[in-house]
C-alpha positions in Angstrom: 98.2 88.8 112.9 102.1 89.2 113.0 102.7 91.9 116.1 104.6 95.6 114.3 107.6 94.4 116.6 107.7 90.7 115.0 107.8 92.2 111.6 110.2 94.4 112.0 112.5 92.0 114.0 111.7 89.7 111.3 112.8 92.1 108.3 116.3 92.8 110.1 116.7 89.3 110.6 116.4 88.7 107.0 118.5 91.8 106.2 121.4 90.4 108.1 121.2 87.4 106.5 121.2 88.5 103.4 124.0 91.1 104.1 126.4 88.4 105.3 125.7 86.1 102.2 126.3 88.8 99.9 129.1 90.1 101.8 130.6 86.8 101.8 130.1 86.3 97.9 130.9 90.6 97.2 132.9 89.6 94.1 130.8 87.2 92.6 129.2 89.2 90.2 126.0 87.7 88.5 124.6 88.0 84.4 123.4 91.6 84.6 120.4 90.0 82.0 119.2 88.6 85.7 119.4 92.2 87.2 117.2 94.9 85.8 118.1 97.3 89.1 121.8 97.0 89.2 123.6 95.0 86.3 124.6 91.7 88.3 127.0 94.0 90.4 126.7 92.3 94.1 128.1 95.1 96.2 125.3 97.5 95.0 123.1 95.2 96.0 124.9 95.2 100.0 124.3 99.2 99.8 121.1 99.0 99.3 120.2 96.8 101.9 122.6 98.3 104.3 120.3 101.5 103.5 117.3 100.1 103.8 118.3 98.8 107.3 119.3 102.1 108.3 115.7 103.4 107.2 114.3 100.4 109.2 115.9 101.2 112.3 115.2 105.4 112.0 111.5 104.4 111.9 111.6 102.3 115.0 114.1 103.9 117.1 111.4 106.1 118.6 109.5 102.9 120.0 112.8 101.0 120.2 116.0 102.8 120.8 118.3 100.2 121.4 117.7 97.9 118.8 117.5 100.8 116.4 121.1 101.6 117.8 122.4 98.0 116.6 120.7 98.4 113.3 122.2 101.7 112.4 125.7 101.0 113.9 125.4 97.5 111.7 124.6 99.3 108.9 127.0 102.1 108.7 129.3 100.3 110.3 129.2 97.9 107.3 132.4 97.5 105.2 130.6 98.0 101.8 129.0 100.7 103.5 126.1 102.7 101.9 124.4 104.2 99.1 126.4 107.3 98.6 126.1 108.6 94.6 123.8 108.9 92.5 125.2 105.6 91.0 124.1 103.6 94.0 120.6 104.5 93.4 118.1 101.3 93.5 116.4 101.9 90.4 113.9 99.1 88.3 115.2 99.9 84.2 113.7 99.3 81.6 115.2 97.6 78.8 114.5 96.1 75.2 114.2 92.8 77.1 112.1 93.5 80.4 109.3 96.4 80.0 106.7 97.7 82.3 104.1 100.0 83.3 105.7 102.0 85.9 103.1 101.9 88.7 103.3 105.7 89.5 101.9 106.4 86.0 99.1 103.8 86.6 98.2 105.1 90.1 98.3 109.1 89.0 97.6 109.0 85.4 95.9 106.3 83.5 93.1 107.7 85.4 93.6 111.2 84.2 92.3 112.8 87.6 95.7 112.9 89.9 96.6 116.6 89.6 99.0 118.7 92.0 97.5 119.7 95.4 96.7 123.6 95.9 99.0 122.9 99.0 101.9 121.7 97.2 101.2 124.7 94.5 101.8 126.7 97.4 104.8 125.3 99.2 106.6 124.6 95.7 105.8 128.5 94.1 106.4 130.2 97.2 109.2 128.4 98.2 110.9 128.8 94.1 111.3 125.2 94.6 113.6 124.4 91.7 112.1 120.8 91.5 108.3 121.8 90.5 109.0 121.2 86.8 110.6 117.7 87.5 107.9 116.9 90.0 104.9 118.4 87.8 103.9 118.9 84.2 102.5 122.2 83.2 98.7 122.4 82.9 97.7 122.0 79.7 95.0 125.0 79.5 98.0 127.8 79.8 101.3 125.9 80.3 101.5 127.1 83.5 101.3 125.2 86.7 98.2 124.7 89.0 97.3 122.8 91.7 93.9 122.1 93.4 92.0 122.2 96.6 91.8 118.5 98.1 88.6 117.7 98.3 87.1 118.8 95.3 83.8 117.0 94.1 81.8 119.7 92.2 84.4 120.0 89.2 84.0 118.5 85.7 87.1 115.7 85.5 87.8 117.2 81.6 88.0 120.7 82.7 89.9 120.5 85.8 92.6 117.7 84.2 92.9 120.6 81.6 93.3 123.1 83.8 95.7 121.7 86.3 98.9 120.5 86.8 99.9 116.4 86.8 102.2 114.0 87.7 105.8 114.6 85.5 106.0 110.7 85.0 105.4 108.6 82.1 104.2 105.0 81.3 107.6 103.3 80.3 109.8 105.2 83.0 112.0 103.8 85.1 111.0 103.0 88.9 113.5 104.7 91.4 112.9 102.1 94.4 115.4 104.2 96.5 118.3 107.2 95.9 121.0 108.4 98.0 119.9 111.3 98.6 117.5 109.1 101.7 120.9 107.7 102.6 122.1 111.9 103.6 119.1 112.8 105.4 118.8 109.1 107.3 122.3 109.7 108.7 121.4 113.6 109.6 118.6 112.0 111.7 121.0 109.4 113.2 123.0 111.9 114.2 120.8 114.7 115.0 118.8 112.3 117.1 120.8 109.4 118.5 124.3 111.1 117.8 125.7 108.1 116.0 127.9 108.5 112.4 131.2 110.3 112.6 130.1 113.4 110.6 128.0 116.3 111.5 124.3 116.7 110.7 125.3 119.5 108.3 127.6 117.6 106.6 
């Protein structure tokens, strides 16, 4: 097998490659019919890879701190620079001429026995976490929402998918492959960690 270090020196390899091509072609937009994640629109497509090198180089900079430096000051370095706004966001779309399952649904759903952890009940209820109800559907036994101790094997699969809370995600949604919001708390690490970026953690 490939060592963890070839891989990863082989992914920013191809990264840079494919950064400097599409830099070098930024305003040679292609048929969006040939882009179901962002329209044909080339620099997008340089933000997102800028991104995902950033998130390449967090998760090796423990084991490899210089190289992880040359990634991240590569990437936000870049002149296209990175994903930034909502807009930016890497996202599969569905459309009238390319349809699929999204996998999340398969994977939690289609089964009808994913439900919401007791632990993640917990966090998101005692926290107020705004984001339970786009995370979560209510249970369908009281409308209310429920999670469940990992682990459990003595339970009836009707009752409990009844009386618990499951995925919020449907069959024919979209596939968010990566958001902006990553982008923020990447560069907070950077920073926080490795003190590169020119803005503060906060910020």
């Amino acid at each position: 097998f490939d060592t963890q270090n070839d891989v990863y020196t082989k992914m920013f390899q191809e990264l840079s490659d494919a950064i400097t091509t599409l830099t070098a072609n930024r305003t040679n937009d292609f048929s969006p019919n040939a882009d179901q994640v962002f329209g044909g629109k080339v620099e997008k497509w340089i933000k997102f890879a800028n991104t995902l090198r950033l998130r390449l180089a967090m998760r090796i900079s423990y084991v490899d701190e210089t190289k992880a430096r040359t990634e991240i000051e590569a990437a936000i370095g870049h002149s296209i620079g990175l994903m930034t706004s909502v807009d930016d966001n890497a996202v599969l779309k569905q459309s009238a001429s390319f349809t699929f399952i999204n996998e999340w649904w398969e994977a939690f759903e289609s089964f009808n026995d994913f439900r919401m952890s007791a632990t993640m009940d917990c966090y998101l209820k005692g926290l107020q976490d705004p984001r339970l109800a786009c995370f979560f559907k209510s249970a369908v036994k009281d409308g209310a929402y429920h999670g469940v101790r990992n682990g459990q094997t003595s339970r009836n699969q009707g009752t409990l998918s009844e009386a618990a809370s499951s995925m919020n995600v449907e069959q024919n949604d979209n596939i968010e492959w990566m958001g902006a919001a990553e982008t923020y708390f990447l560069l907070a690490e950077a920073k926080l960690r490795l003190n590169l970026g020119d803005k503060t953690v906060q910020e």
